[in-house]
C-alpha positions in Angstrom: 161.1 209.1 217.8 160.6 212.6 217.1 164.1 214.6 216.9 165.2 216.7 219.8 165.1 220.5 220.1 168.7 222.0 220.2 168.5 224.6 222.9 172.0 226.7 223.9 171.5 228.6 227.3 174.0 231.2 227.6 175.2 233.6 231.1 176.2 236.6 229.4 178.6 238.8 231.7 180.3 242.3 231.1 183.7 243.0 233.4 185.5 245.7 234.9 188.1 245.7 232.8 186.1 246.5 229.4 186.9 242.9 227.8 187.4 239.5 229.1 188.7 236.6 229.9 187.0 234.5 232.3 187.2 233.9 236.1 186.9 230.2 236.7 188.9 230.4 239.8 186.8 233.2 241.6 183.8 232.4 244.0 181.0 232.2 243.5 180.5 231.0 240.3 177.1 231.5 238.2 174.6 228.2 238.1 171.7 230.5 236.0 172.4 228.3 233.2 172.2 224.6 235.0 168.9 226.2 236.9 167.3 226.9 233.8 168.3 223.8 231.9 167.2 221.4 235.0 163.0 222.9 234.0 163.3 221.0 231.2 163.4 217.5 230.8 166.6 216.0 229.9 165.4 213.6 227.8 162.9 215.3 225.4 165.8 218.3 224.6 169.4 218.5 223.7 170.8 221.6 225.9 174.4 222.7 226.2 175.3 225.7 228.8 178.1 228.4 228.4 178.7 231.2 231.3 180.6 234.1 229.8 181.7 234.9 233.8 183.8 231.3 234.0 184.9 231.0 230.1 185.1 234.7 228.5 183.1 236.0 225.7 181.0 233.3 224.1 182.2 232.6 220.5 181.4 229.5 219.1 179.9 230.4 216.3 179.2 226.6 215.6 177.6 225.9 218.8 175.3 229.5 217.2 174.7 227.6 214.2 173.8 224.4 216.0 170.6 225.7 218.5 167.2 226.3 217.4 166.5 228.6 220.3 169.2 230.5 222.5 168.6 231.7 226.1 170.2 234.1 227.4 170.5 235.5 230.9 173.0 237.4 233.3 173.0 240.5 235.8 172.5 244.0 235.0 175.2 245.4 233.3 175.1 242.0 230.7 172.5 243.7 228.3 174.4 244.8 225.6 176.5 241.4 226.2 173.0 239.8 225.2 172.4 241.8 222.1 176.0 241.1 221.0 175.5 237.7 221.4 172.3 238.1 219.6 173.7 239.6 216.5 176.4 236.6 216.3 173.9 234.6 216.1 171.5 235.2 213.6 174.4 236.0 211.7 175.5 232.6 210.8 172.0 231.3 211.7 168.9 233.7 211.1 166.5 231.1 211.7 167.2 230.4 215.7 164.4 231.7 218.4 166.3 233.9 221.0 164.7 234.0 224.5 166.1 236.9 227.8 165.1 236.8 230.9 166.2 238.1 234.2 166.6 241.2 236.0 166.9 243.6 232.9 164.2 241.1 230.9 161.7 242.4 234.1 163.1 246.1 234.0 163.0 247.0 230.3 160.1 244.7 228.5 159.8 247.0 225.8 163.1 247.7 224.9 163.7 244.2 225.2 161.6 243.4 222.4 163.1 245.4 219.9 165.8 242.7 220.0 164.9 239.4 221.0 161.9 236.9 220.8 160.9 236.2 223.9 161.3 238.2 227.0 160.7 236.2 229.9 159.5 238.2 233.0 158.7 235.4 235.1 161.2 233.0 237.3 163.1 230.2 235.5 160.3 227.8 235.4 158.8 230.6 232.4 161.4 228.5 230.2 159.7 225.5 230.2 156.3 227.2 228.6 158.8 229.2 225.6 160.2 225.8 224.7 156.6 224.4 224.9 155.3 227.5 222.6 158.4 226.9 220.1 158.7 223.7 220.0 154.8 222.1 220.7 153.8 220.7 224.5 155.8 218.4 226.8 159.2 219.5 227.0 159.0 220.3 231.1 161.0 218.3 233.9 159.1 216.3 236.0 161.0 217.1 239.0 163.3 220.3 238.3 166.7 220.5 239.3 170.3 221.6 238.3 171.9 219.7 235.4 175.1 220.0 237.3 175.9 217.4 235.3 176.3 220.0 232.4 178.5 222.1 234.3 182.8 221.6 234.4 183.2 218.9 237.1 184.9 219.5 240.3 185.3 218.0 244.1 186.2 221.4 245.8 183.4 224.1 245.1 179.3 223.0 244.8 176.6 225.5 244.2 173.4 225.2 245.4 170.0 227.4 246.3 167.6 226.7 249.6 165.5 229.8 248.8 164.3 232.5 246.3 164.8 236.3 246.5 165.1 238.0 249.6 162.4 239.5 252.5 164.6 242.7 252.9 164.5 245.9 250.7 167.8 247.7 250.4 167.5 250.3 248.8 170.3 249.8 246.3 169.6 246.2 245.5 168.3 244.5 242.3 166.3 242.2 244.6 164.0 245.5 245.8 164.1 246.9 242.0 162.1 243.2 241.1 159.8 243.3 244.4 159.9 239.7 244.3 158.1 237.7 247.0 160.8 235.5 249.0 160.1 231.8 248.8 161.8 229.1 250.7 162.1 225.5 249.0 161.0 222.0 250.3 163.8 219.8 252.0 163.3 216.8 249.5 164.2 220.2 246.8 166.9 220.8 248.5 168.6 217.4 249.6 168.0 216.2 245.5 170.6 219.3 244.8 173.2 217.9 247.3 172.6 214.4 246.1 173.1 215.6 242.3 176.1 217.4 242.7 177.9 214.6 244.0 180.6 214.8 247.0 182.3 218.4 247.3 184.5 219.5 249.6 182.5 222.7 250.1 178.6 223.7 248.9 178.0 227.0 248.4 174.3 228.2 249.1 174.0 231.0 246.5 170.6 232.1 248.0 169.8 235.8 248.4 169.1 235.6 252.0 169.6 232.0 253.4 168.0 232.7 256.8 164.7 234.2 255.3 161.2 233.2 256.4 160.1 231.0 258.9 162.5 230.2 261.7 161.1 226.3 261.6 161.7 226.0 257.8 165.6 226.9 258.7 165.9 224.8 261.7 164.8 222.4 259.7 167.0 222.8 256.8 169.6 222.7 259.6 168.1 219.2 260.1 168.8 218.2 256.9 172.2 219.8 256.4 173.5 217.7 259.1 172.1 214.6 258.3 173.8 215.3 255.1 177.1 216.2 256.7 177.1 213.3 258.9 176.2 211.1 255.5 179.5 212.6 253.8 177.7 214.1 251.3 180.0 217.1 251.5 183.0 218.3 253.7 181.3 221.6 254.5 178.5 224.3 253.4 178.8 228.3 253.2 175.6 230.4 252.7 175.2 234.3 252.7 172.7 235.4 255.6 171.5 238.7 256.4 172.3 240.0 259.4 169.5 239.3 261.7 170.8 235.7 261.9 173.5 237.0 264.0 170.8 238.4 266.6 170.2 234.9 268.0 173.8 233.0 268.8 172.0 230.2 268.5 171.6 230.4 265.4 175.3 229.8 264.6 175.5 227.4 266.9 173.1 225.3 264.9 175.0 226.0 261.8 178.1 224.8 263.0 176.6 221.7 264.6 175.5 221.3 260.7 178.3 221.4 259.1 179.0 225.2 258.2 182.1 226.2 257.4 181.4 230.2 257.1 178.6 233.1 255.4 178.6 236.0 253.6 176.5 238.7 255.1 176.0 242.0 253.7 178.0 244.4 256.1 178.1 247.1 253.0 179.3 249.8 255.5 180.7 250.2 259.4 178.8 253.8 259.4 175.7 253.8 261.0 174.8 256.5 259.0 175.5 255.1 255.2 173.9 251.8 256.6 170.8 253.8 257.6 170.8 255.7 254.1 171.1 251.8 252.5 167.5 251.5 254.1 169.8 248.5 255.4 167.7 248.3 258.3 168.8 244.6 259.5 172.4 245.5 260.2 171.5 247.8 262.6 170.0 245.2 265.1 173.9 244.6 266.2 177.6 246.2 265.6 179.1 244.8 262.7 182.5 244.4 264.2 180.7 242.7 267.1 179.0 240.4 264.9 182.2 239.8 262.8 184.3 238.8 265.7 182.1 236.4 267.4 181.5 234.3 264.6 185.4 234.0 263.8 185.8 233.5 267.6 182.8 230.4 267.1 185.2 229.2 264.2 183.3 230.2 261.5 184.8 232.2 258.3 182.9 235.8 257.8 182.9 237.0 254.2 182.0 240.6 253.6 182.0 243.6 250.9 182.3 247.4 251.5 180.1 249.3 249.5 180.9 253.4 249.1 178.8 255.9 248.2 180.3 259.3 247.3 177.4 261.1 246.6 176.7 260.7 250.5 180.3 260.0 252.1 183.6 262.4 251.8 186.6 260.2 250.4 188.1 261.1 253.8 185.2 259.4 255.6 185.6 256.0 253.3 189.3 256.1 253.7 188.8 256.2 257.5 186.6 253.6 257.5 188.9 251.4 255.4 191.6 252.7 257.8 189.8 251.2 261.1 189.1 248.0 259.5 192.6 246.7 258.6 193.7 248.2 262.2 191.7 245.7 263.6 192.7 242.4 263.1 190.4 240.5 265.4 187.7 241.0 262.4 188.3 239.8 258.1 189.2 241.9 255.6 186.3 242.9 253.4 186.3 240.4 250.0 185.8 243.3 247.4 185.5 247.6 247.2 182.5 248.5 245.2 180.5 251.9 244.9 177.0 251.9 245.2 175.2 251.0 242.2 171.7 252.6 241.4 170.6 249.3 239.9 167.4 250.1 237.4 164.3 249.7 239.1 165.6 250.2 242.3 164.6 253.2 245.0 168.3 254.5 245.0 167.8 254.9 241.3 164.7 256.6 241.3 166.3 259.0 244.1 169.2 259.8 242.3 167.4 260.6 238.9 165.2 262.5 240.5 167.7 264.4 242.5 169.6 265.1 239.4 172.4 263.3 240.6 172.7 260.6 237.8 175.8 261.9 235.6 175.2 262.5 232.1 175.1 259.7 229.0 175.5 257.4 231.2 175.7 253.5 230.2 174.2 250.7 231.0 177.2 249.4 230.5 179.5 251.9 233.3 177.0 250.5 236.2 179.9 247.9 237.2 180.9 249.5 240.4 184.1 251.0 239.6 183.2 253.8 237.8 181.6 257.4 239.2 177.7 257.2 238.3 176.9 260.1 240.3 177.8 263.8 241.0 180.4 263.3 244.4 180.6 265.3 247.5 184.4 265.5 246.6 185.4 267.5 243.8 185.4 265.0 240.6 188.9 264.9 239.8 189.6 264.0 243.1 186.5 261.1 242.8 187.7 259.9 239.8 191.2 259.2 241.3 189.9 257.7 243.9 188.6 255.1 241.6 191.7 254.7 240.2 192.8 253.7 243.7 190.4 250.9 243.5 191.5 249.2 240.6 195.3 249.6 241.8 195.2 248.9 245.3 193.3 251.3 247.7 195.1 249.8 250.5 198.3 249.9 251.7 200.0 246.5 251.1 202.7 246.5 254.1 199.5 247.6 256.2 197.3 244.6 254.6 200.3 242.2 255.1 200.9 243.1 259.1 197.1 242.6 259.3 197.0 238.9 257.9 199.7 238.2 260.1 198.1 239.6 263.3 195.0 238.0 262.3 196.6 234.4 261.5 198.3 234.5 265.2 195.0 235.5 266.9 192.7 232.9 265.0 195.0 230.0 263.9 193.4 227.7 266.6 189.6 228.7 266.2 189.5 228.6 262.8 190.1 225.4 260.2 192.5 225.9 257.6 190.6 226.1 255.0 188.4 229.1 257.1 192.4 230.5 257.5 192.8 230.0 253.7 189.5 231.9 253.0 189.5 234.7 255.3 193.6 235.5 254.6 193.1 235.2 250.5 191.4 238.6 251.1 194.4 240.6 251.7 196.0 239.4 248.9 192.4 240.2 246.8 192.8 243.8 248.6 196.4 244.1 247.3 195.8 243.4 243.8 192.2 243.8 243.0 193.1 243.1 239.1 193.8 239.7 239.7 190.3 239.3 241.2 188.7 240.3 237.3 189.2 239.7 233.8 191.2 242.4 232.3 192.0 242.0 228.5 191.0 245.3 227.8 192.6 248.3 229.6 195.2 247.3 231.6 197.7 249.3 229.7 197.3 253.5 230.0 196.4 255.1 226.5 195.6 251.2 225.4 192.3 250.2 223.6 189.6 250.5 226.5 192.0 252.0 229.0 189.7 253.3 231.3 188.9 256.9 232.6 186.4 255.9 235.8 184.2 258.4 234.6 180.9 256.8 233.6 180.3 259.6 230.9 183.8 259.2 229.1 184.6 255.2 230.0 185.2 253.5 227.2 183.1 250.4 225.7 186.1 248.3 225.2 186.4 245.5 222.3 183.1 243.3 223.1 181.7 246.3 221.2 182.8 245.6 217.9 181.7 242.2 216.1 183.8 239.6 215.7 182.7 238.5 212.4 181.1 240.1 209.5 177.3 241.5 210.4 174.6 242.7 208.5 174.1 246.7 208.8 170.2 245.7 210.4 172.1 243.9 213.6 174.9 247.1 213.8 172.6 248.5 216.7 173.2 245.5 218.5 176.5 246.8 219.1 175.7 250.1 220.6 175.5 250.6 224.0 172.2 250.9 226.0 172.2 254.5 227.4 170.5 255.5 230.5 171.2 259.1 230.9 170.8 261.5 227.8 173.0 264.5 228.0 171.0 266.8 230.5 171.1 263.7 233.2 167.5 262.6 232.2 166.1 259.5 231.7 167.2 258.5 228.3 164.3 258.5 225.7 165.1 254.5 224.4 164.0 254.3 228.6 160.9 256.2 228.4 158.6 253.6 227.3 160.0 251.3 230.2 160.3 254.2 232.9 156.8 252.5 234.4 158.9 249.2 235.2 161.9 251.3 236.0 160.5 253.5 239.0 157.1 252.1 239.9 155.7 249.7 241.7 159.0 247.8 242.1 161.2 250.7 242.4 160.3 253.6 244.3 156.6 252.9 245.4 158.2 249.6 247.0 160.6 251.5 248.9 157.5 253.2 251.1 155.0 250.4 251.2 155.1 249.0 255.1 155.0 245.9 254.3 158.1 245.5 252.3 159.9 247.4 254.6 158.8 245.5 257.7 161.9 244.1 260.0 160.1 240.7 261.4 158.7 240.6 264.9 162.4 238.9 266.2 164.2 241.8 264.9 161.8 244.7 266.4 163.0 245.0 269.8 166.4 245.3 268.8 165.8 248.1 266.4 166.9 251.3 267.2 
C-alpha cells in the first residue's frame, strides 16, 4: 500500500493586540481548515489542522518537519502570518510544498508567488487538484465534507455552512472585493454536516448570507432544519441573515418553528446616511431598531456589530449613535466596535486610494479595525484617542450595566436563557473589549508592541521576529506587507497586483447593475 501524503493545513490569524494567544472561547470559531481537509479523502492522506485564531501562533516545529505540503489560509490581515509560518518551515524542512489560498491568495497572485508554491485562486475544492499535482491523481473525497472529527470536540458550539458567498455588494466587504457568485448547497450537503458533527447544543451557520437565493431553497432548508430539530440532532441553530429576511415576518416565524435560537445580521450603522454610504442597500428596506425589537419580542436572540467610519462621520455623531443605543433597552447591545476597513479589492478601497485618503506606509498588517487607516473628519489626535477609547471601553460601564438590567426585566419571559445569556454577555464584551482578543503584546504602555492606533506608526509586535534561527534568504518573510508607500500611493510591491486590487472585483463591481441589484421582494420597499 503506497505510503500516505503528510499534509498540515494551517488558519493563520493576526490580532488586535500585536501578538497572541488564542481565543477558544469566542464565537464564531474558524472551520477553513476542517472545510478544506473534508475535499480530500480521508483515507488516501494523513492531514492534521491548526487554527492560529483558537490555539495562538502555530509553533510546532515538529508537526513543520513532519508535512510534505502545508496549506495555509486565513482572512486579510493573516498575510504576513502566512509568510512567517512559511519561513519556520522550510527552516527545519526545506523540502515541504507550501500552498495559500483565500481572500489575499485571489487579491495579490503575483506577490503571492514570490513566497509560496501554490497560490490557489479558486474555492476550497482547488485543494484537491494541488495535492493531486504533488502528490500523482486520486487523492479527492468522494463526497466532501468537514472532518469535524479533526477539530477539538465539544457538545455546546457546532459550525456549519448552508451556502457560499453572499448576493449583496457592500461596499466595504471582502465578499464584493472577490465578486464571487453566491451558491446555495443541496439539503443531503447540508443534513451530512449536522449528522457529522454529532449532537450540539447549538449549530452555528457560518454562511455569508444564510437567506440568499431562492426563497424555495430556504423554505426548504427550513424543512430540513426542523426535521433535524425534531430528530434531536441539535438543541438549537443560529445563522447570520441579511436584512431583507426581516422584510417578511414570516420568515422568522418559520425559523423559530425550525428550531432557531437567534442571527447575526449586519446592522453596521443606525444612520441612514453611513448605511447608504456602505452601499448597504438591504438595511434600508426597514428600521434597524424596528427590526431588532421584533425579533427579541418573537424570542429570538439578535447579534449585531457597529461599524464607524471617520473619514465620513464626526466622533460626535458615532458617540451619539452609541449614546441612543444603550438608552434603549428594548433592542441588544452591539457584539463588537470596529472601524471601517477598506479591505483590498474592495470599492471602498479603491475610493479611498483614489481620494487620497489612505494614510501613509500603511500595513497590511494595521487593517484590523482598531487602528486609523484613513485621514478623519476630526482632527487626528483627537481620532487616535478615540481609538484608544475602543480598546479601553468606549462605553460607560454603569450606563452598560443599567441597560442589561432594563433589558433582562423587559425580555426575561420572551427570551430562553440561553438567548438572555447571549444577548447580556455583550455588555460585559462592551465593558472590556480586551477580554474579547488575544493581547500578549501591548497591553502594558511603553511595552514591546504597545500600540499607537495610528496605522503609520503601529507597531508589528513580536510575531515579527522568528522564533528560531532563519536563513538571511527567508528574513523578508518577516517584513511586513505595505500597502501605502510614503506619499499615500499604492505601494510598488502592489503595482503588479493593482489589476486584482481595483478591477473587475473591486471598483468596476461596485457599478455593474447586476451586482448591485436588490431582488424583486426587496424593490418595493426601497426607498
Amino acid at each position: 500500500m503506497a505510503r500516505k501524503p503528510r499534509i498540515l493545513i494551517v488558519n493563520c490569524y493576526s490580532d488586535n493586540h500585536r501578538g497572541a494567544r488564542g481565543n477558544p472561547w469566542i464565537m464564531p470559531q474558524s472551520i477553513a481548515p476542517a472545510v478544506l481537509a473534508g475535499m480530500l479523502h480521508p483515507g488516501r492522506v494523513d492531514i492534521r489542522l491548526a487554527c492560529e485564531f483558537r490555539n495562538g501562533p502555530f509553533e510546532d516545529l515538529g508537526a513543520l518537519q513532519w508535512a510534505e505540503l502545508l496549506v495555509l489560509t486565513g482572512l486579510n490581515p493573516a498575510f504576513d502570518r502566512m509568510k512567517q509560518v512559511t519561513a519556520h518551515a522550510r527552516t527545519v524542512n526545506p523540502g515541504i510544498v507550501v500552498v495559500i489560498g483565500g481572500p489575499l491568495a485571489r487579491m495579490l497572485p503575483t506577490l503571492g508567488r514570490r513566497y509560496f508554491d501554490y497560490v490557489c485562486s479558486g474555492d476550497v475544492e482547488q485543494l484537491a487538484a494541488v495535492v493531486d499535482a504533488v502528490f500523482g491523481p486520486g487523492h479527492a473525497a468522494e463526497l466532501p465534507c468537514p472532518r469535524h472529527d479533526l477539530l477539538p470536540g465539544s457538545r455546546i458550539i457546532g459550525y456549519a455552512e448552508a451556502s457560499r458567498n453572499c448576493n449583496f455588494r457592500c461596499s466595504f466587504c471582502s465578499m464584493t472585493a472577490e465578486d464571487r457568485k453566491f451558491m446555495a448547497y443541496d439539503l443531503d450537503n447540508v443534513r451530512r454536516q449536522v449528522e457529522a458533527l454529532g449532537y450540539r447544543q447549538c449549530i452555528m451557520f457560518l454562511d455569508q448570507n444564510f437567506f440568499g437565493g431562492p426563497r424555495a431553497i430556504f423554505r426548504a432548508r427550513m424543512a430540513l432544519l426542523g426535521e433535524l430539530f425534531a430528530q434531536r440532532k441539535f438543541g438549537g441553530w443560529a445563522a447570520l441573515v441579511t436584512a431583507d429576511f426581516f422584510t417578511d415576518a414570516g420568515n422568522v416565524a418559520l425559523a423559530r418553528e425550525s428550531g432557531c435560537i437567534g442571527f447575526f445580521s449586519g446592522v453596521e450603522s443606525f444612520s441612514r446616511a453611513q448605511v447608504d454610504a456602505f452601499n448597504k442597500k438591504q438595511n434600508l428596506v426597514r428600521p434597524q431598531e424596528e427590526i431588532i425589537r421584533s425579533c427579541l419580542e418573537q424570542g429570538l436572540v439578535f447579534h449585531y456589530g457597529l461599524i464607524f467610519d471617520l473619514v465620513d462621520q464626526t466622533i460626535a455623531d458615532v458617540l451619539a449613535e452609541t449614546d441612543a443605543i444603550v438608552a434603549n433597552p428594548r433592542i441588544t447591545l452591539p457584539s463588537f466596535l470596529s472601524f471601517a476597513i477598506p479591505m483590498l479589492g474592495s470599492p471602498l478601497f479603491g475610493s479611498r486610494l483614489r481620494e487620497g485618503l489612505l494614510l501613509p506606509n500603511l500595513k497590511l498588517r494595521d487593517m484590523d479595525g482598531r487602528s486609523l487607516l484613513c485621514h478623519s473628519v476630526d482632527p487626528i489626535d483627537k481620532a487616535v484617542a478615540f481609538a484608544a477609547s475602543m480598546d479601553q471601553g468606549l462605553l460607560s460601564k454603569r450606563k452598560l450595566a443599567v441597560h442589561a438590567g432594563r433589558f433582562f426585566r423587559h425580555y426575561r419571559a420572551t427570551l430562553s436563557t440561553w438567548g438572555l445569556l447571549s444577548a447580556l454577555a455583550n455588555a460585559w464584551s462592551m465593558s472590556y473589549p480586551r477580554f474579547g482578543s488575544n493581547g500578549r503584546d501591548g497591553i502594558r504602555p511603553g511595552g514591546d508592541g504597545s500600540r499607537t492606533y495610528l496605522a503609520s506608526s503601529e507597531p508589528l509586535g513580536s510575531l515579527y521576529r522568528p522564533r528560531i534561527r532563519i536563513p538571511e534568504v527567508y528574513r523578508g518573510h518577516f517584513e511586513p506587507l505595505c500597502v501605502t508607500d510614503g506619499d499615500g500611493e499604492l505601494h510598488d510591491d502592489l503595482i503588479d497586483d493593482a489589476a486584482s486590487l481595483l478591477t473587475p472585483s473591486g471598483e468596476q463591481a461596485a457599478t455593474r447593475g447586476e451586482a448591485l441589484t436588490i431582488p424583486p421582494y426587496n424593490a418595493a420597499a426601497m426607498p
